[in-house]
C-alpha positions as CSV (number, residue, x, y, z in Angstrom):
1,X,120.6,129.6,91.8
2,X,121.7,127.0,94.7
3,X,118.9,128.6,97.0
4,X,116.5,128.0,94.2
5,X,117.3,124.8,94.5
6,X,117.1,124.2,97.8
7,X,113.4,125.6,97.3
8,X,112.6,123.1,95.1
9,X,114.5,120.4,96.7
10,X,112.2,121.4,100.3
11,X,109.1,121.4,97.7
12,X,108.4,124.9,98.0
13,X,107.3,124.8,94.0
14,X,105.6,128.4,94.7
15,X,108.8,129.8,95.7
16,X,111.1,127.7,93.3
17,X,108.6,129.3,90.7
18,X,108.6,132.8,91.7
19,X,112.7,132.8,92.0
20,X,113.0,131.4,88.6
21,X,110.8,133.9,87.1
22,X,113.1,136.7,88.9
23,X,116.3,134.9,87.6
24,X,114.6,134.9,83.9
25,X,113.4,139.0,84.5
26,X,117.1,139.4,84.8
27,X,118.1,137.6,81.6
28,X,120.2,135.2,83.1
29,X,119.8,132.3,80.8
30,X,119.3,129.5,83.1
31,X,116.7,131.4,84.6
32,X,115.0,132.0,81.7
33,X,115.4,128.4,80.5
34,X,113.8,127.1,84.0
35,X,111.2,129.9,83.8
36,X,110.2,128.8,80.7
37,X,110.0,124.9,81.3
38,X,108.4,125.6,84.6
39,X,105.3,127.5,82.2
40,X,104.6,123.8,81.0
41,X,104.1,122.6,84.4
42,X,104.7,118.9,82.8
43,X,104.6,117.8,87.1
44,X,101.3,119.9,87.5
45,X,103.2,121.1,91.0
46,X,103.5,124.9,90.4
47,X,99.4,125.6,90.5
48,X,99.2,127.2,87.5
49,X,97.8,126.9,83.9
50,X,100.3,125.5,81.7
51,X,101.4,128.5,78.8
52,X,103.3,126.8,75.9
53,X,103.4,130.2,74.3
54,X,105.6,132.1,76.6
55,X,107.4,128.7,77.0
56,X,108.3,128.5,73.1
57,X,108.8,131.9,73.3
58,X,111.1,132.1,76.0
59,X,113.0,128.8,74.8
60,X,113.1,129.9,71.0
61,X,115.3,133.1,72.3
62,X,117.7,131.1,74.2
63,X,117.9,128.4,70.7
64,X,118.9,131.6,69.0
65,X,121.7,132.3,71.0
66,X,125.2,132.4,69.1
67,X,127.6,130.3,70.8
68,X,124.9,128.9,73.6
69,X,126.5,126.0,73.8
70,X,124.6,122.5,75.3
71,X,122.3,124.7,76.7
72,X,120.9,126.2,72.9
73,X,121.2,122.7,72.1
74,X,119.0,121.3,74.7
75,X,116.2,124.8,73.7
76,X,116.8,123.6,70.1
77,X,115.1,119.9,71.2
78,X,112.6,121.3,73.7
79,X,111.4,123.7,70.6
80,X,110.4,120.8,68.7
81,X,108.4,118.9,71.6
82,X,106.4,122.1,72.4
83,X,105.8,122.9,69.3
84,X,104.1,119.3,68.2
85,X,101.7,120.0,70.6
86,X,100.9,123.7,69.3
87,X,98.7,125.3,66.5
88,X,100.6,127.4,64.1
89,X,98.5,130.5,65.9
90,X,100.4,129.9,69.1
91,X,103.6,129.4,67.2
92,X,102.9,132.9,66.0
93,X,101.9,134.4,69.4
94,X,105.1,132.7,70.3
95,X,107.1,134.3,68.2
96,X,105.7,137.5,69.0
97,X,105.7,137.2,72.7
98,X,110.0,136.5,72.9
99,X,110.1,139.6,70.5
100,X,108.4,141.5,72.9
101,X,109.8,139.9,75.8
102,X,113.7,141.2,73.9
103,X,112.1,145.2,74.5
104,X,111.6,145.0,78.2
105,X,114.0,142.8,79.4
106,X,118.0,142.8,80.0
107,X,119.7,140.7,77.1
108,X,120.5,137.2,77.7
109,X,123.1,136.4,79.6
110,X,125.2,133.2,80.6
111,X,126.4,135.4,84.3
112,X,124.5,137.3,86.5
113,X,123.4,140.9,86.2
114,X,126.0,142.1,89.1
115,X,125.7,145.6,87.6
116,X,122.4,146.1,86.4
117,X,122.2,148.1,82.8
């Protein structure tokens, strides 16, 4: 993740975006957690349309998480933001969307998929 940094950090947003969307197709969970806020776009720097519903949805799997530590806490807060500015119908696409999300992608993880499954 120190490279997508560096991305970011050089403003390369279109690159920091796409590596952050890898790191999240893994199930890393800071890569999903970055992927997710990046879907807001709250800077309006990645070029894209903001998507609160994969954001919630994303986020609401990494709240979940049994033992997550500061970082569920943190997806616990950002839950309640996004979701002040949703309708109950993209709550529910939301919802939807992570369970979906759960049947095509590795299982969260705190360490990097060295091994692949």
């Amino acid at each position: 993740m120190y490279y997508v940094a560096q991305l970011y950090e050089h403003c390369d947003y279109q690159g920091y975006f796409d590596w952050n969307k890898k790191a999240a197709e893994t199930g890393y969970v800071h890569g999903v957690y970055g992927y997710a806020l990046n879907l807001l776009d709250k800077d309006n720097i990645f070029n894209i349309t903001p998507d609160p519903v994969k954001s919630y949805g994303l986020i609401s799997l990494i709240a979940a998480l049994d033992g997550g530590g500061s970082t569920q806490l943190n997806a616990q807060e950002e839950l309640v933001e996004i979701a002040e500015k949703m309708t109950p119908e993209q709550i529910k696409q939301a919802e939807a969307f992570a369970e979906e999300w759960q049947k095509i992608h590795t299982p969260l993880s705190y360490f990097f998929n060295k091994y692949g499954f």
